[in-house]
VOMIBA-444707 format. One record per residue: residue number from 0; residue in three letters; x, y, z of N, C-alpha, C in turn. Coordinates in steps of 0.2 Angstrom, whole numbers. Example, Ala and Ser with C-alpha at 12.3 -4.5 7.8 and 13.67 -1.06 7.14 Angstrom:
<recs>
n|res|neast|nnorth|nup|caeast|canorth|caup|ceast|cnorth|cup
0|Ala|66|-28|39|62|-22|39|66|-16|39;
1|Ser|64|-11|35|68|-5|36|64|0|39;
</recs>
This chain:
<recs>
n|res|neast|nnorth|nup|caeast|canorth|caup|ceast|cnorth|cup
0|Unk|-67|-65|36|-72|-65|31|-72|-72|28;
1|Unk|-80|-76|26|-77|-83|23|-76|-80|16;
2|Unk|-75|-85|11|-75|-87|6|-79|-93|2;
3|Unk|-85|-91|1|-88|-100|-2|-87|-99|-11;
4|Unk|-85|-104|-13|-82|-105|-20|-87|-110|-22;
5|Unk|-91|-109|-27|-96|-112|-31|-94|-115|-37;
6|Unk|-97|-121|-40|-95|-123|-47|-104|-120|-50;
7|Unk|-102|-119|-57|-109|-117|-61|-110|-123|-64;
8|Unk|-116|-125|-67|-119|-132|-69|-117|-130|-76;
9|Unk|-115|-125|-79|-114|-125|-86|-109|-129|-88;
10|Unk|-111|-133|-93|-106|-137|-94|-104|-145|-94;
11|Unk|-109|-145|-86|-109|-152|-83|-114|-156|-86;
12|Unk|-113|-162|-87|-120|-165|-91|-122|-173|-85;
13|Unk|-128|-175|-87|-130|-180|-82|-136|-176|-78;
14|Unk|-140|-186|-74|-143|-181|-71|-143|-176|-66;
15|Unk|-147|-173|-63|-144|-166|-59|-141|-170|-53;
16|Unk|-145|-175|-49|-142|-178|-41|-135|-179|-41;
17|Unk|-133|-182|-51|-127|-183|-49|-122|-178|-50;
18|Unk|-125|-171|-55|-122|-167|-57|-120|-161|-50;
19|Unk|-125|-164|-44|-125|-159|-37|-119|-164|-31;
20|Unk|-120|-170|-33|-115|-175|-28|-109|-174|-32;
21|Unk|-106|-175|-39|-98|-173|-40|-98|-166|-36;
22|Unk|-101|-161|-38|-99|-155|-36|-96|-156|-28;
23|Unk|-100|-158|-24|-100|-159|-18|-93|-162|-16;
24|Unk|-92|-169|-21|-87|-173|-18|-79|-168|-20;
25|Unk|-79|-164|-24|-76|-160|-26|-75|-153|-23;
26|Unk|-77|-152|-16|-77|-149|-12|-80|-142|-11;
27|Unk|-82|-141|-19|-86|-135|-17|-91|-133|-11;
28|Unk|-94|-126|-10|-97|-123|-6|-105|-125|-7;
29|Unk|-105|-124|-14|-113|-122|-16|-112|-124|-27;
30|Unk|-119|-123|-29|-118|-122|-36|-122|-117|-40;
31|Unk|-121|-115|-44|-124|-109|-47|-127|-111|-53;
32|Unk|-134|-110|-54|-136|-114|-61|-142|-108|-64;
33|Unk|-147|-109|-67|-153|-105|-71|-155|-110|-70;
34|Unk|-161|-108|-66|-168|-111|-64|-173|-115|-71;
35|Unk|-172|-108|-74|-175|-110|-83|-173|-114|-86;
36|Unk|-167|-117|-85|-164|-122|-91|-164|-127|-89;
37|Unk|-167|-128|-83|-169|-135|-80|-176|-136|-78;
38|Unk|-179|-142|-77|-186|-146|-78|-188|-148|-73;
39|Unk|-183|-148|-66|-184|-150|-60|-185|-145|-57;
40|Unk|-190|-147|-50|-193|-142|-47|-189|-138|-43;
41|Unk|-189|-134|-41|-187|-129|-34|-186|-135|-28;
42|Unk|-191|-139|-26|-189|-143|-21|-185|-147|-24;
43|Unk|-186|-147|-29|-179|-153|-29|-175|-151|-27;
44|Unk|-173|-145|-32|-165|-141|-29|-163|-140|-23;
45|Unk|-168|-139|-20|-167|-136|-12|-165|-142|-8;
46|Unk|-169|-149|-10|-167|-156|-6|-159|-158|-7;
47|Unk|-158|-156|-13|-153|-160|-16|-146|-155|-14;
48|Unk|-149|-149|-12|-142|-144|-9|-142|-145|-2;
49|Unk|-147|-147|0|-147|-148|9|-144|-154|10;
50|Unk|-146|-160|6|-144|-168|7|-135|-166|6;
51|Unk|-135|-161|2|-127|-164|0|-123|-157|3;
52|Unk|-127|-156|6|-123|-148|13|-122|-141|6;
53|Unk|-125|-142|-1|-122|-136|-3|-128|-128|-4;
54|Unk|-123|-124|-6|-127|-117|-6|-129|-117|-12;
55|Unk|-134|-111|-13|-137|-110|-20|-136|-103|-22;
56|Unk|-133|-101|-29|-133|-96|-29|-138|-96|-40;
57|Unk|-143|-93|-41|-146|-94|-45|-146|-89|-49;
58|Unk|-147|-89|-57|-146|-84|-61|-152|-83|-66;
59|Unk|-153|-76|-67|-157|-77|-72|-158|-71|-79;
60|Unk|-159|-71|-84|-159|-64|-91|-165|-62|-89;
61|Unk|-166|-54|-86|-172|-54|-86|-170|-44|-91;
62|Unk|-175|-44|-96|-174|-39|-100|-181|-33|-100;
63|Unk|-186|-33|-97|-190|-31|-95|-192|-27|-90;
64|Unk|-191|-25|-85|-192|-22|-81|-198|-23|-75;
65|Unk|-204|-25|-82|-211|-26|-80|-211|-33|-77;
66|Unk|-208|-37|-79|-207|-44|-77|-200|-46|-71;
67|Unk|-198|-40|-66|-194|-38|-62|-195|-40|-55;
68|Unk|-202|-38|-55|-204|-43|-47|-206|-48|-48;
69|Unk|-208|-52|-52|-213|-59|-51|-207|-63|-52;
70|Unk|-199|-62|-59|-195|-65|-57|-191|-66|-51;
71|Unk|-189|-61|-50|-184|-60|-43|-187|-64|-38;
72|Unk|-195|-64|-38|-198|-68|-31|-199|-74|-33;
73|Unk|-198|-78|-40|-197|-84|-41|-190|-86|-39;
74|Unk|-185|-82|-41|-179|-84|-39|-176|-83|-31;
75|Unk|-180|-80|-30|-176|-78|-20|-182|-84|-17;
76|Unk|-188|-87|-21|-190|-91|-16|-184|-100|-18;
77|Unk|-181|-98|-19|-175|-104|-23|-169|-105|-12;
78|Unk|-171|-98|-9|-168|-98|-3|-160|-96|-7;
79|Unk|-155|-93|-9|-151|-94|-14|-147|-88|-8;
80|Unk|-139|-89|-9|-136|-87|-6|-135|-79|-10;
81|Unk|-136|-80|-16|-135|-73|-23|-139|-74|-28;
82|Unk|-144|-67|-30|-145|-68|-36|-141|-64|-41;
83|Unk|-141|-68|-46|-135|-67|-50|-140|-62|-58;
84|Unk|-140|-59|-59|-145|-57|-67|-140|-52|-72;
85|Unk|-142|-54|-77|-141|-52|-84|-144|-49|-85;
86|Unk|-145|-41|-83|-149|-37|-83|-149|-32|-89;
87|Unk|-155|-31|-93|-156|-26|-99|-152|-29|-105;
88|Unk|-151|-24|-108|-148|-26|-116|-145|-19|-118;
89|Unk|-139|-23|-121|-133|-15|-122|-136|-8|-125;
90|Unk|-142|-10|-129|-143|-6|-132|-152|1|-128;
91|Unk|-151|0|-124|-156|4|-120|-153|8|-120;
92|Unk|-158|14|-119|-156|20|-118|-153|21|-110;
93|Unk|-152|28|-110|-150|31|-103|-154|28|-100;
94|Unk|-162|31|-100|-167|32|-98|-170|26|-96;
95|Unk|-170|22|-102|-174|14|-101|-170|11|-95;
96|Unk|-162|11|-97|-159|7|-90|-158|9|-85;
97|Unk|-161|17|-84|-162|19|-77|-167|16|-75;
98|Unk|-172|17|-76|-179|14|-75|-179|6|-74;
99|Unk|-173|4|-78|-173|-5|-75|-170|-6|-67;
100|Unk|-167|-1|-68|-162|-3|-60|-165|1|-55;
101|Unk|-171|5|-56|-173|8|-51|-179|1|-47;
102|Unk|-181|0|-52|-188|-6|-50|-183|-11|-47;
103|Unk|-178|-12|-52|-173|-21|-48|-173|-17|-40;
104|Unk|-170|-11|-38|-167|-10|-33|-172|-12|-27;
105|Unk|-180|-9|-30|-185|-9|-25|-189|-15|-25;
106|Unk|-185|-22|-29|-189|-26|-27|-184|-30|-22;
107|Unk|-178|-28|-25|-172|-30|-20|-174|-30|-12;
108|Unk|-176|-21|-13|-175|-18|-4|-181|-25|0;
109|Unk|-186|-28|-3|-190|-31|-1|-190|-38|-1;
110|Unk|-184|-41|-5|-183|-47|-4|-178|-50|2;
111|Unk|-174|-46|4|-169|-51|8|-163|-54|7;
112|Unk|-162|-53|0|-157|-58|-4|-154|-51|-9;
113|Unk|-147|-53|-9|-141|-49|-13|-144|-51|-20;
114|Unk|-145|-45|-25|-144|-45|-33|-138|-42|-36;
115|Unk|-134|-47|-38|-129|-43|-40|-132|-42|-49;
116|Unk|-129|-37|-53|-130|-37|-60|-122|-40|-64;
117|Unk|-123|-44|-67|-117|-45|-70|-114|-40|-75;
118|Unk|-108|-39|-76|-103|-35|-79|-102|-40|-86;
119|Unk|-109|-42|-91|-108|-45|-96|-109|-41|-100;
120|Unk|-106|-45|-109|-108|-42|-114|-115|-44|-115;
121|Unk|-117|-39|-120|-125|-39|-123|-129|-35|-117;
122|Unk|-126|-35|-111|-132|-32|-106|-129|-24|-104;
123|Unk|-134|-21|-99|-133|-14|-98|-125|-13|-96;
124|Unk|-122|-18|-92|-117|-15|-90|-112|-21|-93;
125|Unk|-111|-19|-100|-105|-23|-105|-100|-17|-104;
126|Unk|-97|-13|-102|-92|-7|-101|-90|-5|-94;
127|Unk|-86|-5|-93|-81|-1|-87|-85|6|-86;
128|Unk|-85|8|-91|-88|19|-90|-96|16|-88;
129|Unk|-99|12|-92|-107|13|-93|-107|9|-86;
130|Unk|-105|5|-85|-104|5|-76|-103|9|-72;
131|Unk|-98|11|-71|-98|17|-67|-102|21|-66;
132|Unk|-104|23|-72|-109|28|-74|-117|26|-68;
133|Unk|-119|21|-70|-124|18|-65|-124|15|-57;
134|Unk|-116|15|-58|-116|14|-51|-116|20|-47;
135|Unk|-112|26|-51|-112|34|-47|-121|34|-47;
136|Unk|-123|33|-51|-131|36|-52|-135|33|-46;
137|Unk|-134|25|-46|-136|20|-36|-132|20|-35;
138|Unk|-133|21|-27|-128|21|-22|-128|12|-21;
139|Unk|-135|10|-22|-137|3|-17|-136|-1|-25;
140|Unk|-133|-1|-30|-133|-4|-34|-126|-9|-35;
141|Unk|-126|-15|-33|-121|-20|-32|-119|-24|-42;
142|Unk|-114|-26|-40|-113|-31|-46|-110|-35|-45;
143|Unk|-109|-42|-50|-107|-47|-52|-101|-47|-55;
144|Unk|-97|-48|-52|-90|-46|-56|-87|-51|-60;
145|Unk|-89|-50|-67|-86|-54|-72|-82|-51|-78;
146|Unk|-77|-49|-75|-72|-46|-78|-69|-49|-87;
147|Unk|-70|-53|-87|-67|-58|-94|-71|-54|-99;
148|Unk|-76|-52|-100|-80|-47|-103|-79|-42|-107;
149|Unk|-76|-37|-98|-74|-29|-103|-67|-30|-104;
150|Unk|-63|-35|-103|-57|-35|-106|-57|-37|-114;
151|Unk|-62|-43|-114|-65|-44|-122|-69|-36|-124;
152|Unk|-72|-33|-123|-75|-28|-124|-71|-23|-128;
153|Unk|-67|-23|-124|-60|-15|-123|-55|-18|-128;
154|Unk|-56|-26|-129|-49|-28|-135|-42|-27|-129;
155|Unk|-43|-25|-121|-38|-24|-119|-39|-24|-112;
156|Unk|-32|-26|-109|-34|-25|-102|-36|-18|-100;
157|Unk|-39|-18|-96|-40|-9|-97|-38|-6|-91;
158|Unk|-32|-8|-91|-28|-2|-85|-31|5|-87;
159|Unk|-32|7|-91|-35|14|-94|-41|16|-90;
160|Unk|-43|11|-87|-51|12|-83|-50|9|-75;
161|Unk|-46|14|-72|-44|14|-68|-47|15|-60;
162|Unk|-53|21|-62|-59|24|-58|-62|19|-59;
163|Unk|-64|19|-63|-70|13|-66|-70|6|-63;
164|Unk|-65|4|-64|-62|-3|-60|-64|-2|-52;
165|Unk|-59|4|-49|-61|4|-40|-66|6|-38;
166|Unk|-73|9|-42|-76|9|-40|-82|3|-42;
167|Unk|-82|-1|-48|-84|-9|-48|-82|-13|-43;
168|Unk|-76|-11|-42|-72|-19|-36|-76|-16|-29;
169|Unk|-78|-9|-29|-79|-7|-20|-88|-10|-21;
170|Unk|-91|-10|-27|-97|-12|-28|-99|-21|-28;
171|Unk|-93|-27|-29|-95|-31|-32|-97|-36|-25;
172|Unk|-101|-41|-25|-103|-45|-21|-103|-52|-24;
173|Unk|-102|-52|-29|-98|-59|-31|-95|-59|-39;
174|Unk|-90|-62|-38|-86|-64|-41|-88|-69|-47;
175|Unk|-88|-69|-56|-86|-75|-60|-81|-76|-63;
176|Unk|-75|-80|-59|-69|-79|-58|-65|-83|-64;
177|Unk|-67|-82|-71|-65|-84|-77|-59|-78|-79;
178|Unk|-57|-80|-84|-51|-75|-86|-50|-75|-93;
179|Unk|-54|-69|-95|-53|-67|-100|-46|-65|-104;
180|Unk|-48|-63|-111|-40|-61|-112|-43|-57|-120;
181|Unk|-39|-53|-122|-42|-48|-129|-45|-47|-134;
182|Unk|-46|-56|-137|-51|-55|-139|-56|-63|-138;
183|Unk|-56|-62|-132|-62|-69|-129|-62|-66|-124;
184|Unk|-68|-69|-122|-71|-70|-113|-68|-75|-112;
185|Unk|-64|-78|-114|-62|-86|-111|-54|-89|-112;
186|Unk|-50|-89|-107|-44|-91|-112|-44|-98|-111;
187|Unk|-42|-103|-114|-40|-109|-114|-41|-113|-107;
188|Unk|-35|-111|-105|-31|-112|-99|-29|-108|-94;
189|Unk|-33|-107|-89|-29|-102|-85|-24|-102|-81;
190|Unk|-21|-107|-84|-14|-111|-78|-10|-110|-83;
191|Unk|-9|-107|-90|-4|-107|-94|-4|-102|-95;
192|Unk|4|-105|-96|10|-97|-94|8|-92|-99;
193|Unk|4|-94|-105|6|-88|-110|0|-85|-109;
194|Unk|-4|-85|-103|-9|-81|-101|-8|-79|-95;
195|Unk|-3|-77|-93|0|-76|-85|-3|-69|-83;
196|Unk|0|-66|-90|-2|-57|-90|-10|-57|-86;
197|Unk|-14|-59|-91|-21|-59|-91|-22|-65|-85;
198|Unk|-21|-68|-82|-23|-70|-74|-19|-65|-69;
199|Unk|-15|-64|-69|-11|-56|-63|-19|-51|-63;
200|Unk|-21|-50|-71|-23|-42|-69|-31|-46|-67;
201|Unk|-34|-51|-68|-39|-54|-66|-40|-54|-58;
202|Unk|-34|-60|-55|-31|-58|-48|-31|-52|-44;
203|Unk|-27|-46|-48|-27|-42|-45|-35|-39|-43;
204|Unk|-40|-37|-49|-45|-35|-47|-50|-39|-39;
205|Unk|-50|-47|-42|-52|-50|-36|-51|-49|-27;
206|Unk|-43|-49|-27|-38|-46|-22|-43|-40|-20;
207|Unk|-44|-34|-23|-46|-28|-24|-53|-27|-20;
208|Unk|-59|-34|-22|-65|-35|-22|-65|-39|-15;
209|Unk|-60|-42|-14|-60|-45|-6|-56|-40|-1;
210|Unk|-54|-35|-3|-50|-31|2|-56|-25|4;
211|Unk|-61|-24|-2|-68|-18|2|-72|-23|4;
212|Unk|-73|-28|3|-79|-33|8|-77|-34|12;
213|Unk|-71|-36|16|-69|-36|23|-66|-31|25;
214|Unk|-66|-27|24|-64|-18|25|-71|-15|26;
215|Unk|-78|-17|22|-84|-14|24|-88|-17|31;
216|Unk|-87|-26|31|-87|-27|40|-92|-34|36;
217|Unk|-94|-34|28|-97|-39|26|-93|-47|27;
218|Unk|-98|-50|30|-94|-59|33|-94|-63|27;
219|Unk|-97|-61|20|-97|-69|16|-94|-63|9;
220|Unk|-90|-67|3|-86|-67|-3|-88|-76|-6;
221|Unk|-93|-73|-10|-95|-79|-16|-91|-79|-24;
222|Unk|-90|-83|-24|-83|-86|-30|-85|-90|-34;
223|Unk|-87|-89|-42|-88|-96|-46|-83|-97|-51;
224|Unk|-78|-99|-51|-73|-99|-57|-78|-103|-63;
225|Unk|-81|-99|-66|-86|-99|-72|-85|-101|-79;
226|Unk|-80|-105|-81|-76|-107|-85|-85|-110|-90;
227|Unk|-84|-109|-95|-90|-112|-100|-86|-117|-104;
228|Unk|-91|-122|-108|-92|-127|-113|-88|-124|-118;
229|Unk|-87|-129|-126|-87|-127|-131|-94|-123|-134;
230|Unk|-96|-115|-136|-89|-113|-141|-87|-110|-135;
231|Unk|-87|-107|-129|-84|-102|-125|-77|-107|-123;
232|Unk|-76|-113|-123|-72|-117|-122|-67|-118|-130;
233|Unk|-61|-118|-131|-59|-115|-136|-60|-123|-140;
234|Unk|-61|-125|-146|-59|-132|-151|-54|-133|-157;
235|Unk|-52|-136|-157|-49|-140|-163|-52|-139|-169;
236|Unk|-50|-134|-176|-55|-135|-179|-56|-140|-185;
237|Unk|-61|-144|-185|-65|-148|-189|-66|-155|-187;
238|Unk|-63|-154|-178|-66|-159|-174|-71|-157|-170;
239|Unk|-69|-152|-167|-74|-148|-164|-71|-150|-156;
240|Unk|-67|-153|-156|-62|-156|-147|-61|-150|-144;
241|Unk|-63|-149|-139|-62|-145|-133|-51|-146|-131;
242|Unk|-49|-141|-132|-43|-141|-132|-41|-139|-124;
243|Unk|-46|-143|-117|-43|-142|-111|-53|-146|-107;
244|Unk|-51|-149|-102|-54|-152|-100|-59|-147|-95;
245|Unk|-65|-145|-95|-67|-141|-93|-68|-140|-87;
246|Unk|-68|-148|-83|-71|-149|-76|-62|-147|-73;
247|Unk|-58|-148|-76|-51|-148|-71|-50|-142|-72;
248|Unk|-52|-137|-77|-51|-130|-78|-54|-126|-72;
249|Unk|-60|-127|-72|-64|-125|-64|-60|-127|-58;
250|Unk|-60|-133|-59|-55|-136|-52|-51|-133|-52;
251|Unk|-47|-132|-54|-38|-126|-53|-41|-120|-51;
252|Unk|-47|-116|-55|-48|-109|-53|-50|-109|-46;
253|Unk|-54|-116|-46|-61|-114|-38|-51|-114|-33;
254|Unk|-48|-119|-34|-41|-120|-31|-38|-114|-29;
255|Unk|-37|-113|-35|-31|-105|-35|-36|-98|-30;
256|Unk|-42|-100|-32|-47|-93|-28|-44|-95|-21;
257|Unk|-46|-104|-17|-46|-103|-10|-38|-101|-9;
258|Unk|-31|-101|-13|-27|-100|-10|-25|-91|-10;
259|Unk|-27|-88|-16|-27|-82|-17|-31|-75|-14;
260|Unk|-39|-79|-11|-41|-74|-9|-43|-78|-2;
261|Unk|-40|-81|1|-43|-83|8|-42|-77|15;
</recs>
């Protein structure tokens, strides 16, 4: 099975040619961005992934259900290896979020291109249980595994959510391989030691997520160690300094991903 490990553009500043050729020189596979936060066209992107050999994987908040296929078919004509979406809002009902994931599924079956939903706060599936719950309810419903989340969520690692986890990890199709810890989605540093505990149980789920995809007969595992900016980047206060370099932060995660899940 490969593994293609992406850097996100969150964070990165400059123009885009040069914000797609570091990535590039820096070995990644591809990069992961939101189409909307940027002003440059579709073709551009697409040239400037081809020029410099990389993949696209593209993300978008889409909270309406109504507006389901006209985004997802602006985002898959992007050619993307994933679509990545922030789907709904915590506060829907049963019934509303059913009705969100039944319409994503069926404009999924017609595009061609993997949607995973991420495992964020603020959106439908900000919890282990309320996950599961939706994933028992599709059978075809995949996700974005960004676990930093519901450990911020739960205030805990949540060994206690044990179903919940293995049947996430048997559903996830790409990985945001940041590392949470109790009460952030983001720890500092994930090379330091006093956050060893909280990269193990991150690790282990990933481990987890690459043993049912090469176990299901699937040939690709996409990776973005998604490490964010300040505030998600921790600061100094009353300077506002980023207390850890955010591009070497990526580097060591996209690193430690090729040695851990190869």
């Amino acid at each position: 099975m490969q593994l293609l490990v992406f850097r996100a553009l969150w964070g990165m500043t400059g123009p885009l040619h040069e914000q797609v050729e570091q990535v590039a020189e820096a070995g990644y596979d591809g990069f992961e961005f939101w189409p909307e936060q940027w002003t440059n066209s579709r073709q551009e992107f697409m040239k400037l992934a081809a020029d410099y050999g990389q993949k696209l994987i593209v993300s978008a908040l889409i909270t309406d259900k109504g507006s389901l296929e006209s985004r997802l078919n602006e985002l898959a004509a992007f050619d993307p290896v994933r679509i990545n979406l922030h789907s709904g809002r915590d506060n829907m009902t049963h019934g509303e979020a059913s009705d969100f994931f039944e319409e994503a599924l069926r404009v999924e079956a017609q595009l061609g291109v993997s949607v995973g939903h991420e495992t964020h706060r603020g959106r439908i599936l900000f919890t282990p249980w309320t996950t599961a719950g939706f994933l028992r309810q599709f059978d075809d419903l995949k996700i974005t595994a960004d676990y930093s989340h519901w450990v911020n969520v739960c205030e805990r690692l949540p060994i206690d959510e044990a179903a919940a986890l293995a049947l996430a990890n048997r559903r996830a199709i790409h990985i945001h391989g940041r590392v949470g810890y109790e009460e952030g989605p983001q720890v500092p540093d994930p090379s330091a030691p006093e956050y060893a505990t909280q990269l193990a149980w991150h690790e282990e789920q990933w481990q987890q997520i690459r043993r049912h995809r090469a176990e299901s007969g699937t040939e690709l595992l996409t990776f973005t160690p998604e490490y964010g900016p300040p505030a998600y980047l921790h600061t100094l206060p009353h300077t506002n300094a980023p207390v850890a370099d955010l591009w070497q932060v990526c580097l060591w995660g996209a690193q430690r991903a090729r040695q851990t899940l190869h």
